[in-house]
C-alpha positions as CSV (number, residue, x, y, z in Angstrom):
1,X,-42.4,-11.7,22.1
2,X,-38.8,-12.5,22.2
3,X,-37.4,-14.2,18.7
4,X,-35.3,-17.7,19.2
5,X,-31.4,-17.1,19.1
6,X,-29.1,-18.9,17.2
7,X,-25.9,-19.6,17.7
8,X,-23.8,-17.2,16.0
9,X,-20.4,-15.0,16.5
10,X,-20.1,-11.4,15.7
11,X,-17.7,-10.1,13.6
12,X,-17.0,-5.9,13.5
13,X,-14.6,-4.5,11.2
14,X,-13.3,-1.1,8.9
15,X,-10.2,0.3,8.1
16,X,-9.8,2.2,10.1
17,X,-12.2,0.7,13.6
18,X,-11.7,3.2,16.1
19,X,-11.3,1.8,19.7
20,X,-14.1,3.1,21.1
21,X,-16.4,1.5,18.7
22,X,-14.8,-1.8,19.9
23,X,-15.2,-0.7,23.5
24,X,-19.0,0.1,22.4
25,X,-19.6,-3.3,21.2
26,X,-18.2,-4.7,24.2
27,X,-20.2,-3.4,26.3
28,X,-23.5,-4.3,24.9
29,X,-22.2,-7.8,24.7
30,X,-20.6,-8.0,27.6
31,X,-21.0,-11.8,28.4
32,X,-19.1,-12.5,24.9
33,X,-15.3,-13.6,24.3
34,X,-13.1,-11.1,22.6
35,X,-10.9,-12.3,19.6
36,X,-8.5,-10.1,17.8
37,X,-8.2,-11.1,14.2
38,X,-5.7,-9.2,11.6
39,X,-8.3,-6.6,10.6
40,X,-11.2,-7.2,12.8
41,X,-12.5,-8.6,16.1
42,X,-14.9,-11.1,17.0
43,X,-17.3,-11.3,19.5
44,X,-17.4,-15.1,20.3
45,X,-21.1,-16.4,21.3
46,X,-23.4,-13.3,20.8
47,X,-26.3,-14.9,19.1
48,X,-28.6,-14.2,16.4
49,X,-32.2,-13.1,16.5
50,X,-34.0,-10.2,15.1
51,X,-33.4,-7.9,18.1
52,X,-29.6,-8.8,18.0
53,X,-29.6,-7.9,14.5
54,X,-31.1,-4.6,14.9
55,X,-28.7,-3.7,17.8
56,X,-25.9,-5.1,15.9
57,X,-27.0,-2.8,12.6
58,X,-27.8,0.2,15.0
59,X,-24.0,0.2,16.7
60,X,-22.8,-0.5,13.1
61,X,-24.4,2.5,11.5
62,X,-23.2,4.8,14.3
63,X,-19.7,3.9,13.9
64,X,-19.7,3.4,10.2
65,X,-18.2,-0.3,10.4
66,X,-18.8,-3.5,9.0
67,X,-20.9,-6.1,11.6
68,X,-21.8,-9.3,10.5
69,X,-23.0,-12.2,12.8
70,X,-21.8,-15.3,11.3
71,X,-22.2,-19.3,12.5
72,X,-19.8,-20.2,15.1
73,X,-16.4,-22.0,13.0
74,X,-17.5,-21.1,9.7
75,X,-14.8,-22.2,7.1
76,X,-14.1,-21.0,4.1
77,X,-13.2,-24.8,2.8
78,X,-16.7,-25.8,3.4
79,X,-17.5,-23.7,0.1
80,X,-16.6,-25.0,-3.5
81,X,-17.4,-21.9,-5.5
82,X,-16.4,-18.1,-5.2
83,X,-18.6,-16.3,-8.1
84,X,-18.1,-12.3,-8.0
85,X,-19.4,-9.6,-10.2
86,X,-17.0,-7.4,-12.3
87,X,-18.2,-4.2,-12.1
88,X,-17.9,-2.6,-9.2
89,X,-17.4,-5.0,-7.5
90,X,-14.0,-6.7,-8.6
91,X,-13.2,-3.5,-9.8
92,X,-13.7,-0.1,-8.8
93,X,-15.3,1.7,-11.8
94,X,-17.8,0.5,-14.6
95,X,-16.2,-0.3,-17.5
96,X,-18.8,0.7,-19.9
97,X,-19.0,4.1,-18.3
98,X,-15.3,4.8,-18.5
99,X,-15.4,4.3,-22.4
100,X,-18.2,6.4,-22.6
101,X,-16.3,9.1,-20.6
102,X,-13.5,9.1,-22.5
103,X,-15.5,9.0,-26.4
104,X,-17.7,12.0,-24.8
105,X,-20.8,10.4,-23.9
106,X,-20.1,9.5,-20.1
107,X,-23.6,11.4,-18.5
108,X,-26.2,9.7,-20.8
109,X,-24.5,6.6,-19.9
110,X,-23.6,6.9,-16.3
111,X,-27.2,8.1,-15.8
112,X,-28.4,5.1,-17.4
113,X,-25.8,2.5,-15.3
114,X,-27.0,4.1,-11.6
115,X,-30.6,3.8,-13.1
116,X,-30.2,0.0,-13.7
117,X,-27.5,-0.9,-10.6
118,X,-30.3,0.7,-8.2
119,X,-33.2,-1.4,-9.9
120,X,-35.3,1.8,-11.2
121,X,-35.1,-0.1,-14.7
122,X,-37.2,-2.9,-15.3
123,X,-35.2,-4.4,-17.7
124,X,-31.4,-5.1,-17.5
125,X,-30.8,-6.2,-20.9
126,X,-32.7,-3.1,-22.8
127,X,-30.3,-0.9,-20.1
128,X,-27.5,-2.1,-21.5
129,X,-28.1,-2.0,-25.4
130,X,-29.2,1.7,-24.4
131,X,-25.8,2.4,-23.2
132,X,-24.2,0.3,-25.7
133,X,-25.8,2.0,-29.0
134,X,-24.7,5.5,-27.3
135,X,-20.7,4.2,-28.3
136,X,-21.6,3.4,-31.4
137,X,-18.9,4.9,-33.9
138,X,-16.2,4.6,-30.8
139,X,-12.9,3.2,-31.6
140,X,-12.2,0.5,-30.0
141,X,-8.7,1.7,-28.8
142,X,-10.9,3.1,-25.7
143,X,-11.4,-0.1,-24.5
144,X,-7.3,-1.1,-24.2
145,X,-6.8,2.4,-22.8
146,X,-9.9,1.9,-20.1
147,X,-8.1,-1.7,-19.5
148,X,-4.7,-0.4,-19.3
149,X,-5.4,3.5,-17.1
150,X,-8.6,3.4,-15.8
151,X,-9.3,-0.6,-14.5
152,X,-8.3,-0.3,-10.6
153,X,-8.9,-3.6,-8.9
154,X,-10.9,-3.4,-5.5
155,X,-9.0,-3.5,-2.2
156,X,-8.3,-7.4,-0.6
157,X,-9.5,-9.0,-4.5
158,X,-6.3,-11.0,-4.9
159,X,-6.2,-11.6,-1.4
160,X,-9.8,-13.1,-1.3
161,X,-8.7,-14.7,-4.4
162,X,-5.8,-16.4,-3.2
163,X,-7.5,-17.9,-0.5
164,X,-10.4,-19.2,-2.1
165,X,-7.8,-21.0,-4.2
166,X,-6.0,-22.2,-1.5
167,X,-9.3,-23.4,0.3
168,X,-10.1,-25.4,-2.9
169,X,-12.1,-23.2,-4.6
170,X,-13.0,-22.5,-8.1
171,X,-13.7,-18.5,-9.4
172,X,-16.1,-17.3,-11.8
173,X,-15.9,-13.5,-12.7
174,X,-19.8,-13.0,-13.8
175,X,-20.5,-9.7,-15.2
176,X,-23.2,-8.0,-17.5
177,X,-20.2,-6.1,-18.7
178,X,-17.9,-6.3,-21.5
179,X,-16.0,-10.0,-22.0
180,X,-12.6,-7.9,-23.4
181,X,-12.3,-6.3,-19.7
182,X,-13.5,-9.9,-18.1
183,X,-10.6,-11.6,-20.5
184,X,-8.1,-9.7,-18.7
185,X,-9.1,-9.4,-15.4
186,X,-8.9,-13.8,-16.0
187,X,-5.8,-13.8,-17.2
188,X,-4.2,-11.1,-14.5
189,X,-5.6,-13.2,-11.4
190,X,-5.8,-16.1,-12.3
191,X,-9.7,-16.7,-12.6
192,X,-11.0,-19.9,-13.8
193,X,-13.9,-19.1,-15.9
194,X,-15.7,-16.0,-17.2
195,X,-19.1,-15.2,-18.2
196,X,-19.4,-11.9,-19.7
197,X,-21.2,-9.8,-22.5
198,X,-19.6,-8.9,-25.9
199,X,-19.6,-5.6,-27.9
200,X,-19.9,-5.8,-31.1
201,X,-16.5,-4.4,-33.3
202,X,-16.3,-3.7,-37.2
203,X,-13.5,-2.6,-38.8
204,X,-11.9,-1.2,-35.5
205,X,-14.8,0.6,-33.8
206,X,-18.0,-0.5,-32.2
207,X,-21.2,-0.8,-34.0
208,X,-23.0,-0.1,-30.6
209,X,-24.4,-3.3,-30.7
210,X,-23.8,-6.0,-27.8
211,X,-24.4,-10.1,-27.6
212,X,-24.3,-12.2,-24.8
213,X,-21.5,-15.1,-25.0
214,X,-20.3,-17.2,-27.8
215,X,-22.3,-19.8,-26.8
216,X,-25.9,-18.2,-26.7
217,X,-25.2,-14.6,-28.7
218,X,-29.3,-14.1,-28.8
219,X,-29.1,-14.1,-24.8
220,X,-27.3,-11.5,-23.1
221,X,-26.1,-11.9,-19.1
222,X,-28.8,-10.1,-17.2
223,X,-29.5,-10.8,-13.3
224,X,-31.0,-14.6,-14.4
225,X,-28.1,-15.1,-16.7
226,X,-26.2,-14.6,-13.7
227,X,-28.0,-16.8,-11.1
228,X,-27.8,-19.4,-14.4
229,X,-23.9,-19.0,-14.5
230,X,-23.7,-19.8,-11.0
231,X,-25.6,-23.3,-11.5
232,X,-23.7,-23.9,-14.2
233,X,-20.1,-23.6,-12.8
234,X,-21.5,-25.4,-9.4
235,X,-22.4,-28.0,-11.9
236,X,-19.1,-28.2,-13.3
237,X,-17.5,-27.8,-9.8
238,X,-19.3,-31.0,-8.4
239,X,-21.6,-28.8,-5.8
240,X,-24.7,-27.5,-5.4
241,X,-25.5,-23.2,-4.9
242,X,-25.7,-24.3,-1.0
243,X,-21.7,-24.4,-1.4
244,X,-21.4,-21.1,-3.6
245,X,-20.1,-17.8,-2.2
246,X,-21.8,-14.7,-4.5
247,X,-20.4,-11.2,-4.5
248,X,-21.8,-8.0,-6.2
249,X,-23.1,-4.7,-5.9
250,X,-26.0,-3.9,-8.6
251,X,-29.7,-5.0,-8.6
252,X,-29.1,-7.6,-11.5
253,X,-26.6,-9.3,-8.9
254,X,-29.8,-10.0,-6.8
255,X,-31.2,-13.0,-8.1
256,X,-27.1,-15.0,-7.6
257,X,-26.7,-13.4,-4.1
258,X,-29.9,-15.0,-3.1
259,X,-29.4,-18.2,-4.7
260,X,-25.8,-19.1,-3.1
261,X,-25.2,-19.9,0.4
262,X,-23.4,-17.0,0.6
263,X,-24.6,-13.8,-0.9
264,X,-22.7,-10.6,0.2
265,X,-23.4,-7.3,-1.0
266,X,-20.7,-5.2,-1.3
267,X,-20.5,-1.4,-1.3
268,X,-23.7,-2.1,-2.7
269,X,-26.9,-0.4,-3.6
270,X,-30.0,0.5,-0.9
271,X,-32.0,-2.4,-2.7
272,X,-29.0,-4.8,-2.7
273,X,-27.7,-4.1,0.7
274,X,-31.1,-4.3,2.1
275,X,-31.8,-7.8,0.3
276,X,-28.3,-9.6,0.7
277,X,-28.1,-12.0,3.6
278,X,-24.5,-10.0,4.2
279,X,-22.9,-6.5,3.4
280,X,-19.3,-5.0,3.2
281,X,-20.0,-1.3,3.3
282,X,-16.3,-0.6,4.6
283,X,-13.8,-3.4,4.5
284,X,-12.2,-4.3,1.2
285,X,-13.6,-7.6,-0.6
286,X,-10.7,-9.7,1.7
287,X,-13.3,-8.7,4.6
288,X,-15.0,-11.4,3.7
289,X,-12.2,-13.4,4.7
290,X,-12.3,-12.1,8.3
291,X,-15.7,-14.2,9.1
292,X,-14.4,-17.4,8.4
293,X,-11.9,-19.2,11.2
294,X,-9.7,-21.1,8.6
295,X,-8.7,-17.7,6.9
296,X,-8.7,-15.2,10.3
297,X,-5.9,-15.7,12.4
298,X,-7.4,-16.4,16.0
299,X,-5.2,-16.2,19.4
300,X,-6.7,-17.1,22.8
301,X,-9.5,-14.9,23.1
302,X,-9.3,-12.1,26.3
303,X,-10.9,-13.1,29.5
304,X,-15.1,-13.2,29.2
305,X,-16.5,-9.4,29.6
306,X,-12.7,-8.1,30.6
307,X,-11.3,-4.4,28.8
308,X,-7.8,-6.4,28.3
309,X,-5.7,-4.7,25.0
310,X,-6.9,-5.8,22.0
């Protein structure tokens, strides 16, 4: 039995998208209109059911590109809130694993953060006090050198940042990581809340004790104080989750992706990818950007089922 197809477009898109993985996609959607876009192309009027899907995954996976059927004139303005994981995810490395590198102890704690990013570990919060009481004794100079050598920012974030600001909407960095990397990452882009864990310092070195934020210490962010932080700054931003894009990578980033509008995986684990209505597997985070029609520049698509330039 054939499942019912909903309107949708189809965007494809990488770094580096070879041409014959556009012709490919052409060709089993023959009937669509072509649109060039600055880093993609769309496919204008494939549809969405479950055998699309799987044919759109299948050509996806052979060319190693992004592919993501989205509604028809999807806007970027129709969303209020833009709430993205640290980690990652806004940036490239884990923070808590570069300290430990550097103050000797990176395995034990590495091993412990793909554990609990690939949901192996039933408990976020107990993950984390693990990896925190392993840099106990760890002077807390590490953390400015992580901050100042070793925090790389993911490709397209202050493009995607940009234009969520200038689509009208608010940022929240939301992280189970440490608030002194959050902090900066706020004050270097511009972000306009955090939510963040803290490590505990005395008398310049950590105690290798954590709390979660000033405002509830005895709680730390896990995955439900992350869905929570998102219903709290929707709150504050006058909308509801149904206007609320969510980006991360880990399993604790689960429970937000599913609860905004808009969750996206990105460069995510087998768990998350699997469970996120969309991935990025490729693009940078300003991929994102390519699926709405406000923020993707558009010309007259190429003439229905034609092999024109693109």
């Amino acid at each position: 039995m054939t499942s019912r197809v909903e309107p949708a477009d189809l965007v494809v898109q990488a770094p580096d998208l070879a041409p014959a993985a556009i012709a490919d996609f052409r060709d089993r959607f023959a009937a669509a209109q072509l649109r060039r876009q600055p880093a993609s192309v769309r496919l204008i009027g494939v549809g969405r059911s479950t055998e699309i899907a799987a044919q759109v995954l299948a050509l996806a996976t052979t060319w190693r590109c992004d592919a993501a059927l989205v509604p028809p004139q999807w806007m970027l303005s129709e969303f209020r809130l833009l709430a993205i994981d640290m980690d990652s995810t806004l940036i490239q490395t884990e923070g808590i694993d570069e300290v430990a590198q550097l103050a000797g102890v990176g395995p034990q704690v590495a091993a412990i953060t793909d554990a609990a990013m690939r949901g192996q570990l039933g408990d976020y919060s107990d993950s984390l006090r693990q990896r925190v009481a392993l840099l106990a004794g760890v002077d807390q100079s590490l953390l400015r050198q992580v901050a100042q050598q070793r925090m790389r920012l993911s490709p397209g974030a202050e493009r995607l940042l940009q234009a969520a600001r200038q689509a009208g909407l608010r940022s929240l960095l939301v992280t189970g990581g440490f608030d002194y990397f959050a902090n900066i990452l706020q004050r270097r882009l511009g972000i306009d809340s955090v939510r963040a864990n803290a490590v505990q310092i005395r008398d310049g070195r950590l105690t290798g004790t954590v709390h979660g934020p000033a405002d509830t210490p005895e709680v730390l962010v896990d995955s439900q104080g992350k869905a929570n932080a998102l219903k709290r700054a929707c709150a504050e931003a006058g909308c509801s989750p149904a206007q609320a894009i969510a980006i991360g990578d880990g399993a604790n980033d689960l429970p937000m992706l599913q609860l905004a509008r808009l969750g996206i995986a990105y460069h995510a684990k087998p768990l998350v990818r699997e469970s996120a209505g969309y991935s990025l597997d490729f693009s940078g985070l300003d991929g994102v950007l390519e699926w709405f029609t406000d923020t993707a520049l558009t010309p007259a698509p190429l003439a229905r089922g034609g092999r024109g330039a693109i």
